[in-house]
C-alpha positions in Angstrom: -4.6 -21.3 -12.8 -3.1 -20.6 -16.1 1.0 -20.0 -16.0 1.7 -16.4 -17.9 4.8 -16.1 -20.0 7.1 -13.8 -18.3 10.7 -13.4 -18.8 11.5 -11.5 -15.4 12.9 -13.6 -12.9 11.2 -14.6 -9.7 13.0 -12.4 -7.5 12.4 -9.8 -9.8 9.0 -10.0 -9.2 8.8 -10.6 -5.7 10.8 -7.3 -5.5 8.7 -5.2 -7.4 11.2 -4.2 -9.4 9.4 -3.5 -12.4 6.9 -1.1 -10.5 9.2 0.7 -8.3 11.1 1.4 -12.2 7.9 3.2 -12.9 6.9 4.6 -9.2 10.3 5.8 -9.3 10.0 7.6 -13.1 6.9 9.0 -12.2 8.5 10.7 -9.2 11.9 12.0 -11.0 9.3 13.4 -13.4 7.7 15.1 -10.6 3.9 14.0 -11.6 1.4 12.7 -9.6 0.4 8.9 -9.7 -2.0 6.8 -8.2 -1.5 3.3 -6.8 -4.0 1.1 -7.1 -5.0 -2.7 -6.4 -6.4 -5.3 -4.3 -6.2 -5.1 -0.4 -3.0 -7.5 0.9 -1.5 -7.1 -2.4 1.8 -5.0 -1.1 1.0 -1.1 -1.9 1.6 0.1 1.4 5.1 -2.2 1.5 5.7 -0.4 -2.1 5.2 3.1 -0.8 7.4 3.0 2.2 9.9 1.2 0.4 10.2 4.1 -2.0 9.6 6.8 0.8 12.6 5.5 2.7 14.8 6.0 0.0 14.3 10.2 -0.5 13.9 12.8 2.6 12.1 14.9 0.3 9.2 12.4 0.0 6.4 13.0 2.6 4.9 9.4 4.0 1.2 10.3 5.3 -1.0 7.2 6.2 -3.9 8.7 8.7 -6.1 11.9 8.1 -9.9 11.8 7.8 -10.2 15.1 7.8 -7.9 18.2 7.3 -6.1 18.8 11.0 -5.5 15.2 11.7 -3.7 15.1 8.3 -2.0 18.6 8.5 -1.0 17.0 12.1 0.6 14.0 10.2 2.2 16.4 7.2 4.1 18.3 9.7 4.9 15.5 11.4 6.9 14.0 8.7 8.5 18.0 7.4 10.0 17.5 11.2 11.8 13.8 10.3 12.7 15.5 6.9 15.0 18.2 6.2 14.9 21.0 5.8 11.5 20.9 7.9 12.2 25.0 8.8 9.8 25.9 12.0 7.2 22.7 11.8 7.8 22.8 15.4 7.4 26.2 16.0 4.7 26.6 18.0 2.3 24.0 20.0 0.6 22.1 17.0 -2.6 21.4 18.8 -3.2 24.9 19.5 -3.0 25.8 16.4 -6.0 26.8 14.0 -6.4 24.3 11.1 -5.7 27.8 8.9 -2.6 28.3 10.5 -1.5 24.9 10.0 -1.9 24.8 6.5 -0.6 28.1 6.4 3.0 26.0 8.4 2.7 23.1 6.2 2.6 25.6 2.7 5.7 27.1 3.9 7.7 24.1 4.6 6.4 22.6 1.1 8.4 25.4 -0.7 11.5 24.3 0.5 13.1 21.3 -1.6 11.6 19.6 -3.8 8.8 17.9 -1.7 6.6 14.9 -2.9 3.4 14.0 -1.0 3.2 9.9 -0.4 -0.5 9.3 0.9 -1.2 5.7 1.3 -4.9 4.7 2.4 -6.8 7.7 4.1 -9.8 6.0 4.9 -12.9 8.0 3.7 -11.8 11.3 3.6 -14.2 14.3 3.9 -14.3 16.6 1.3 -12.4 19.4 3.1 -9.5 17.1 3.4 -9.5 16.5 -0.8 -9.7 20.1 -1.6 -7.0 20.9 1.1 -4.7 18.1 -0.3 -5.5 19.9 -4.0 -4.4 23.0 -2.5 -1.4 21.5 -1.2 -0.8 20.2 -4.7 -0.5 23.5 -6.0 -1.3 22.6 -9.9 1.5 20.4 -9.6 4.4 21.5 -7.7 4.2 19.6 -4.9 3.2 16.2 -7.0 0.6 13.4 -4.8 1.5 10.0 -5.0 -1.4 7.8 -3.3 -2.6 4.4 -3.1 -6.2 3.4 -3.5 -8.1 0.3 -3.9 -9.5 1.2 -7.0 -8.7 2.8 -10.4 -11.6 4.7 -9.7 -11.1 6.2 -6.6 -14.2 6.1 -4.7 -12.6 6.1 -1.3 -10.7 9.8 -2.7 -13.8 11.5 -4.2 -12.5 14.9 -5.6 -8.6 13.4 -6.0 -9.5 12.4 -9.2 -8.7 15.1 -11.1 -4.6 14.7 -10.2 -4.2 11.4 -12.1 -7.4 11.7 -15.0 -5.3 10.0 -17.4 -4.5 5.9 -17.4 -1.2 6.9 -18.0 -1.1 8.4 -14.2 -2.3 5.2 -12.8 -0.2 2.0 -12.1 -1.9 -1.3 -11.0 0.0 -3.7 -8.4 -1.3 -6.4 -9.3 -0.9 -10.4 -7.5 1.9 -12.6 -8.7 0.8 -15.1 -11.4 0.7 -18.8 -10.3 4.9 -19.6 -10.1 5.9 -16.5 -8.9 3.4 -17.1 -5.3 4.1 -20.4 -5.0 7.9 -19.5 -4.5 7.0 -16.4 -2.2 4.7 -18.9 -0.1 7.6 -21.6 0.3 9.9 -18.5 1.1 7.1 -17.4 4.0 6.4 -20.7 5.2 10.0 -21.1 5.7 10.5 -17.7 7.6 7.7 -18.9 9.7 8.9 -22.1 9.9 6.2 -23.9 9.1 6.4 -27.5 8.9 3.6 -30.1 7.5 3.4 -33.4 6.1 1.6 -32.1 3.4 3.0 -28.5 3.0 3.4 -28.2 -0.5 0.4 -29.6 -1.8 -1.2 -26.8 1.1 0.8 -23.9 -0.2 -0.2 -24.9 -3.9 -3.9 -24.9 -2.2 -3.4 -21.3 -0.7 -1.8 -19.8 -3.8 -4.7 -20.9 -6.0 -7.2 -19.6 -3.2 -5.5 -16.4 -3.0 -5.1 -16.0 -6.5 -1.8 -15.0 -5.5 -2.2 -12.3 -3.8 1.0 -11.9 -0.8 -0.8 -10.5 2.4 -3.6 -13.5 1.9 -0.7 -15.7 1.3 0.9 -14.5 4.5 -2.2 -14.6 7.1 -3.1 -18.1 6.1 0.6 -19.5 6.7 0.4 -17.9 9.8 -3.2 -19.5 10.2 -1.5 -22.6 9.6 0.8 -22.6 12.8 -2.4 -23.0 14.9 -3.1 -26.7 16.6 -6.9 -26.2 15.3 -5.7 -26.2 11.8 -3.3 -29.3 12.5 -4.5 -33.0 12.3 -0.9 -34.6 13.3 1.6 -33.7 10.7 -1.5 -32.4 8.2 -2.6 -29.0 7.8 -6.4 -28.7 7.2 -6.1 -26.3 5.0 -9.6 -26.1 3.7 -11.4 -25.7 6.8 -8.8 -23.0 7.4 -9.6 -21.0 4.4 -13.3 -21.2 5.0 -12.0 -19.3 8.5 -10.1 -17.1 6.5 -13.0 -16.0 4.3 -15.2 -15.8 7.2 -13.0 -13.7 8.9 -13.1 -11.3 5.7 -9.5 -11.5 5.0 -7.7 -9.4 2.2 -6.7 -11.1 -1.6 -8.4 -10.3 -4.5 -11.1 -12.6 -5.3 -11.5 -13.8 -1.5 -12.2 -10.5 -0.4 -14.8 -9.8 -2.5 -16.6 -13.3 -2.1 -15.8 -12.7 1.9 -17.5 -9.1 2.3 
């Protein structure tokens, strides 16, 4: 792997602290964004890292279709404030109009941000109704997606058409992984004859991406991977792959 020129320092980049400057912009601007990159690569550990630092913005991760995510919207008005009536009346009861109807309401009050990280597959209904809820803009979407594209959003598209409204997570080059490995394999205290040379193995077969990076360290606790003080690490990458694992290049080889 070839080692990039970077001049931000490795817990600078393990942070994110470059793209939660920008997530963080985009959301003081009150425009909508979309999130995109590799499965394992941390967008889901971005979001909520954000979300937890404003009540006003709205953490939804389930909803194929429109009640089960009005359900989770009004959920999180509850936790939020000021969430006035969410509770009001017995949720399931209600009519999906009447929900979206409860959910409008509480979006005018405060300046609310919708954080949508992975709906898998969502119908059609549920895009529209999340464009509705969107309001041309008032209440801005931020949303993660594998893709720059957006195929798993379908009509979405329109709320970031511009490059400018998408930001790429992307893995950590070479230096930057290796460090984050030694720093997981340590939290998991992992111990090896051969360690580094294994974690220098699972960073270039991860291409750095973190979540592969963390399953196969935890992969590596396990006797079958183990020959005395060795860790077999190629056999347990060839596991890894078969068991269709997330990181970049791997999943795409592994699916």
């Amino acid at each position: 792997m070839s080692k990039p020129q970077n001049t931000l320092s490795h817990d600078a980049l393990l942070e994110r602290t470059l793209e939660l400057g920008q997530l963080r912009q985009r959301i003081a601007q009150r425009k909508s964004l979309l999130l995109f990159g590799d499965q394992g690569v941390g967008k889901t550990r971005l979001l909520r890292q954000i979300a937890a630092s404003s009540e006003d913005i709205l953490y939804i991760s389930k909803g194929h279709a429109p009640r089960e995510f009005l359900l989770a919207l009004l959920d999180a008005l509850e936790q939020s404030r000021p969430a006035r009536g969410a509770r009001a009346k017995n949720l399931q009861s209600m009519s999906v109009l009447s929900l979206k109807g409860l959910a409008q309401r509480n979006l005018e009050t405060g300046n609310r941000i919708l954080m949508i990280d992975h709906v898998q597959s969502p119908t059609m209904a549920l895009s529209h109704l999340i464009k509705e809820l969107n309001y041309y803009g008032r209440t801005p979407v931020i949303f993660a997606a594998r893709s720059q594209h957006m195929e798993d959003i379908g009509s979405l598209r329109s709320l970031c058409s511009d490059k400018s409204e998408r930001l790429e997570l992307k893995n950590w080059p070479e230096p930057v992984a290796l460090e984050f490995a030694r720093r997981q394999a340590a939290d998991s205290k992992l111990v090896a004859g051969n360690l580094e040379s294994s974690l220098q193995e699972m960073v270039e077969m991860s291409h750095g991406n973190p979540g592969a990076i963390v399953q196969m360290v935890e992969m590596a606790k396990q006797p079958r991977y183990r020959l005395e003080d060795q860790i077999k690490v190629h056999i347990l990458y060839l596991d890894y792959r078969m068991k269709g694992s997330p990181g970049g290049t791997i999943s795409k080889a592994a699916i």
